[in-house]
C-alpha positions in Angstrom: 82.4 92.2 73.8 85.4 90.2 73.1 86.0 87.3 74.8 89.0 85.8 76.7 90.0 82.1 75.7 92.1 79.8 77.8 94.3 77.3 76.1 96.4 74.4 77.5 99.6 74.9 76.7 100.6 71.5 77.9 98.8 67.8 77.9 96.4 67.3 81.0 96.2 63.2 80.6 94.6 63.4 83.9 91.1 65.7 81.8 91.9 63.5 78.5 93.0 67.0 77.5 95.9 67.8 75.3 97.9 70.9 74.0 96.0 73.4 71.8 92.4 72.2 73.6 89.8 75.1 75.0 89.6 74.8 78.4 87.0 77.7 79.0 85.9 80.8 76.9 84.8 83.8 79.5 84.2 87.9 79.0 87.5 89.8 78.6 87.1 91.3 81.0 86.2 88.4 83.9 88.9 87.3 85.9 90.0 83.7 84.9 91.1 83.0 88.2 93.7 81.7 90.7 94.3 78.4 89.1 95.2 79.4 85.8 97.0 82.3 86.8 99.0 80.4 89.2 99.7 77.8 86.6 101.0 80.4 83.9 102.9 77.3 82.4 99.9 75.3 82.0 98.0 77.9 80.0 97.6 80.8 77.8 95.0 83.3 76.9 93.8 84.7 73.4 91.6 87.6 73.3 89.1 87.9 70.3 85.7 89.0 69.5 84.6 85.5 68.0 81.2 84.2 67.2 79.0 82.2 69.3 79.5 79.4 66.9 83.0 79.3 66.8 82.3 79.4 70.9 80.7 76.4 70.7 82.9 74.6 68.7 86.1 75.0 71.1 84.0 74.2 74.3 82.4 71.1 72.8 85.9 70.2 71.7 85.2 70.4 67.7 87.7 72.7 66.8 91.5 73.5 68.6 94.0 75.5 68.4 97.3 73.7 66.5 100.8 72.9 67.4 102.3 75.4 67.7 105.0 76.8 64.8 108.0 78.6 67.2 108.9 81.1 64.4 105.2 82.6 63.8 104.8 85.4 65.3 101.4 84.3 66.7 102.7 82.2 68.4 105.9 83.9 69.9 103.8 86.5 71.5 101.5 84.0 73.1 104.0 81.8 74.3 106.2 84.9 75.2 103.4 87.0 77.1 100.8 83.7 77.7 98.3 86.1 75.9 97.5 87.7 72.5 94.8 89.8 71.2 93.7 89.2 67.8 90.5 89.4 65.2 88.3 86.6 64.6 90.2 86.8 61.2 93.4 86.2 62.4 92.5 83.5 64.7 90.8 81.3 62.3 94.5 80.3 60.5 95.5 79.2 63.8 92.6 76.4 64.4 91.9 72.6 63.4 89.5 70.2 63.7 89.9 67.9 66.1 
C-alpha cells in the first residue's frame, strides 16, 4: 500500500527540524490530521509506495528530501498542490543524506 509522507516545507528551530526533514510516514490513505492540514504552509505530502528501509531512513532522520530546485517539475507540483504522487523510482533523485 503506498504510503503518505509529510515534509516540512519550512524550518521548525523550535523541533531542531529544518526544510526537506520527514516529519511522519503514515498509510495513504490515513488522515494526517488537523495540524498539518491546517498548517498547509508548513508542510507537504508525497505519496509513494517505498520500502520499509527507505521508511526508516526518513523517520530516523538519515536521509531528506533536498532544497528544493523551483523549475523541476517535482517540485512545482508539490509546492503548487502541497502533494505529489510518484514511484519509489522517481523519488529517490529527490533525497540526500543528511
Amino acid at each position: 500500500m503506498p504510503s503518505k509522507i509529510l515534509i516540512l516545507r519550512e524550518d521548525k528551530p523550535a523541533i531542531g527540524k529544518v526544510v526537506g526533514d520527514v516529519v511522519d510516514i503514515i498509510d495513504s490513505n490515513q488522515f494526517e490530521g488537523s495540524e498539518v492540514q491546517a498548517m498547509g504552509k508548513s508542510y507537504v505530502r508525497v505519496i509513494s509506495d517505498i520500502s520499509e528501509e527507505l521508511k526508516e531512513e526518513f523517520i530516523s532522520g538519515a536521509k531528506r528530501f533536498r532544497s528544493p530546485d523551483l523549475e523541476d517539475p517535482f517540485y512545482k507540483e508539490l509546492l503548487t498542490n502541497t502533494y505529489v504522487e510518484v514511484t519509489e523510482e522517481v523519488l529517490l533523485n529527490y533525497v540526500e543524506l543528511v
